[in-house]
N, C-alpha and C positions, 0 to 999 in steps of 0.2 A: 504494500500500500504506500502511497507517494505521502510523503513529510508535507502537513498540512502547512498552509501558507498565514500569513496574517489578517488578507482580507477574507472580510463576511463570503463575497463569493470566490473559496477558493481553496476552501478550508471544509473536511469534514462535516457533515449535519453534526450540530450536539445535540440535540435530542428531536425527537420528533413534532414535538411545538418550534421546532428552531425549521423543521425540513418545511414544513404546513408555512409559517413566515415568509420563508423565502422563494419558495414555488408562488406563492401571491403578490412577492416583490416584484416576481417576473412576468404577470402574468395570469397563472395560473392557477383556480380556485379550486384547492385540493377538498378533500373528504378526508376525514381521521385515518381511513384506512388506507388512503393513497398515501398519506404521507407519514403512515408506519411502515408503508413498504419500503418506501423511500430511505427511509432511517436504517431500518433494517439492510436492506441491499447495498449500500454506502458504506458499513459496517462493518458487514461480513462478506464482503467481496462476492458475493453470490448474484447470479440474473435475477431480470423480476420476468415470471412471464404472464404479460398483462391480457387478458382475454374480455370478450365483450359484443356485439353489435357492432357494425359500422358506424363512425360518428360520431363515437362518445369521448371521445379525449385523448385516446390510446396515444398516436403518435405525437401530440400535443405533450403531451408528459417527458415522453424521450427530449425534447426540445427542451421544453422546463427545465426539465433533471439537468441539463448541461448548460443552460444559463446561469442556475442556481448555484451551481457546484463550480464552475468557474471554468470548465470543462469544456473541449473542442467536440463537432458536434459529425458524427459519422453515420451513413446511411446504407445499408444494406436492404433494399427492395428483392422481396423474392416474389419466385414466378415459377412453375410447371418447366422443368429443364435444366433450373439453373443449376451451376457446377463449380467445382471448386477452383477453377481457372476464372472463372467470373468473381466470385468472391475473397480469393485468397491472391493469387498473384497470376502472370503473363508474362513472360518474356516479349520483350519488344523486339521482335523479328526484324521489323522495316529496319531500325536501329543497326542489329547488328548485320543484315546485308549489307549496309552503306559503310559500317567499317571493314566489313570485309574489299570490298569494293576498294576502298581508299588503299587499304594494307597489301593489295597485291604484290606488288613489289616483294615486301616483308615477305610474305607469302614464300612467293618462288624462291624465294633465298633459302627460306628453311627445308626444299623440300626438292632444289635443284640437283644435288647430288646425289638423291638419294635411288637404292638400286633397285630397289622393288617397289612397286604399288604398297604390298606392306610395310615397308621401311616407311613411305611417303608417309601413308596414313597413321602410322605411329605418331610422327613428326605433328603433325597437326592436332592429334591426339592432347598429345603435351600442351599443346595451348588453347585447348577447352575453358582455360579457367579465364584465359584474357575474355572474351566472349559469353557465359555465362559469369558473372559478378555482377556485384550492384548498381554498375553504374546500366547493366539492361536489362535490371528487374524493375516491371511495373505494378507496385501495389497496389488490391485490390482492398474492398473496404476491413477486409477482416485484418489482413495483415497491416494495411495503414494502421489500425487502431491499437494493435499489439506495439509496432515502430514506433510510434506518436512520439515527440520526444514532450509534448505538452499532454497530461491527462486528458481520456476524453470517455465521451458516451457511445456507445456503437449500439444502433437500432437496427434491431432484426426484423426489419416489418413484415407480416403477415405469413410467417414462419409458415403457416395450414396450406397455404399456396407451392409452398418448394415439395419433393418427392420425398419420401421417407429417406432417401439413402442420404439424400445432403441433410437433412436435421441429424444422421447420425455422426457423419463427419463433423459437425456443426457443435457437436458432444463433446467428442476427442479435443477438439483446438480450444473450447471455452475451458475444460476442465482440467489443463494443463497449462492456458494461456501461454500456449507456444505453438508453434509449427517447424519443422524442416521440412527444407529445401534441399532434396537431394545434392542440387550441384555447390551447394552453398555453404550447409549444415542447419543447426538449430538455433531458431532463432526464439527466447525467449520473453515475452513482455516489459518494455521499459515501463511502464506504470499498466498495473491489472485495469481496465476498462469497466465500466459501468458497464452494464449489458441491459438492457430493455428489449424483448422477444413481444410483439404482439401477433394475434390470431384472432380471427372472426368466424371461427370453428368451422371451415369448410370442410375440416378433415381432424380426425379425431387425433389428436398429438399421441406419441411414446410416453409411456410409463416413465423409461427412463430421461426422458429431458423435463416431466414436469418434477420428477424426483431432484433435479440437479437446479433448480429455480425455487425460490419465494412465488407464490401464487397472488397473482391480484386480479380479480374481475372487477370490471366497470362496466355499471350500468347506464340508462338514461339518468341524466340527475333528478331528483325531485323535485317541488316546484320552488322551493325557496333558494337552492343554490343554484338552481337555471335561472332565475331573479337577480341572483348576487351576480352570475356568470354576465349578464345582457347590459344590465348597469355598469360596471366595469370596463365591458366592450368599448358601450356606446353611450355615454354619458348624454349625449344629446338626446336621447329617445325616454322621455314623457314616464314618471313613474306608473300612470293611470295605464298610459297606452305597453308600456312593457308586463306591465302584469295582467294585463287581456291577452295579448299574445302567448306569453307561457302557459297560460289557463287554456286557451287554444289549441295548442302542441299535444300539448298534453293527453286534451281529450280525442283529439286526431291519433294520439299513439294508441289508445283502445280501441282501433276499428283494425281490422282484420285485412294489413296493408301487405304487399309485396316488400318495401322499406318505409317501414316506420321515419320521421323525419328525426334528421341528425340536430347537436348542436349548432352546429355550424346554420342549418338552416333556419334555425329558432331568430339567430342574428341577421341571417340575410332578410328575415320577414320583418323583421323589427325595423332594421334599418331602411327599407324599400319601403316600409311605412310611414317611416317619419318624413323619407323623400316626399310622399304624396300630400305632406301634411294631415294626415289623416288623425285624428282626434279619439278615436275609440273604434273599437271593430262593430262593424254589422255583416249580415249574411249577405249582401251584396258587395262589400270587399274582402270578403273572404273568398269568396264564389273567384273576383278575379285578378286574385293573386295567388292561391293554391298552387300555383305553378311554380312558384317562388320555396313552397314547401315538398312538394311531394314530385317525383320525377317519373312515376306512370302512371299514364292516363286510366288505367283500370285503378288505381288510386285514388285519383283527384275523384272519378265518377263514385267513390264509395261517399269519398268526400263530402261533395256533393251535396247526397241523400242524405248528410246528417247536419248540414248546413247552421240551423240553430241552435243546434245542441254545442256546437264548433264556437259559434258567435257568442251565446250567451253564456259558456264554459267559466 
């Protein structure tokens, strides 16, 4: 663990009223439990693996977490394919072409004499290491984060989307915070990283990687800290008119949607609202702007049908 600094952002949480503090410095309006994880995970060098809905804060928090903590901020987007040449490192081909290219000369010198194809190839052999080294390794976000020479956060976004075999290699490198590189050796972590893993349960995770994480689920918030969330946002938007809107959401999340609306869109209605100037909600601004909250049309039509129950929420 990296020798805490003097300033507030940069230095361990000390306690978990201290993490909940400073996620809100930046930002971010935690729950007791987000920012016990926080405390927790910061502490004991362990991942958090944050699960939930689309929309509710997940990669928001990775973000926080590394504002708060004073932390460089790393992203790893996964996807159906991806591989540990995408995530961990690449040789830069193009790179070492163009020195070979330049080096010819070099080249035929070391290889002009020589009496056989296998003698030649020896010869080149031996200078494998010019060619593989760090000046034509390209780090990938995983290895960035382990190299970092500044502490940082590394987000595993949507971990359920990558194929079981990369969440196991995914295992290996977090729980040793190292990797080798064959042609290089082993490269160790200059500061253990923050890990934040979230998922939208597309796919039911490993026993063993929820075993090796702090668990956190996040829901939609309730109605008073989506109030806290919107006012914060948007100071400009109407205490009357923001607490019609989350009263709205809300009851829009009890109808039987394909996607429920996010936070994010809680604030994009609030603010598209206050653009229209609009005063308070009725079933007739609701009606057309629903497009602002819900993003299929077999949605908005449930919508719709429940129009005043929506308005008068």
């Amino acid at each position: 663990m990296s020798a805490p600094t003097t300033s507030p952002q940069g230095r361990p949480f000390a306690s978990v009223e201290d993490a909940e503090t400073r996620l809100e410095q930046v930002g971010y309006l935690s729950s007791p439990e987000i920012a016990t994880a926080c405390f927790l995970a910061d502490r004991m060098d362990k991942p958090i693996l944050v699960e939930g809905p689309a929309g509710v804060g997940k990669t928001e928090l990775s973000k926080a977490l590394a504002q708060a903590l004073g932390r460089e901020f790393i992203r790893l987007q996964c996807y159906e394919g991806l591989d540990e040449a995408k995530a961990l490192y690449e040789w830069e081909y193009a790179k070492q072409l163009l020195y070979t290219q330049l080096l010819q000369d070099k080249i035929g010198e070391m290889v002009g004499d020589a009496r056989s194809l296998a003698e030649a190839a020896d010869r080149l052999a031996s200078g494998d290491a010019v060619f593989f080294s760090e000046r034509f390794l390209l780090p990938r976000p995983i290895l960035k984060a382990l190299l970092s020479a500044q502490p940082s956060v590394l987000l595993v976004d949507e971990i359920d989307k990558a194929d079981p075999e990369f969440e196991a290699f995914l295992l290996e490198v977090l729980s040793d915070n190292a990797v080798t590189i064959p042609e290089l050796g082993t490269f160790k972590a200059k500061h253990v990283p923050r890990v934040i893993l979230t998922s939208n349960n597309a796919r039911e995770l490993s026993d063993a990687l929820k075993r090796r994480c702090l668990h956190l689920h996040i829901d939609f918030p309730d109605r008073e800290r989506e109030l806290r969330i919107v006012r914060s946002r948007l100071p400009q938007v109407a205490q009357t008119l923001a607490e019609q809107v989350v009263e709205a959401v809300a009851a829009i999340r009890k109808l039987d949607l394909k996607k429920a609306p996010s936070i994010s869109e809680t604030l994009d209605w609030a603010q598209s609202l206050a653009l229209l100037n609009a005063e308070s909600l009725t079933a007739d601004l609701v009606a057309s702007t629903l497009n602002l909250v819900l993003k299929y049309e077999g949605d908005i039509e449930k919508a719709k049908a429940n129009l005043s129950q929506i308005a008068q929420a």
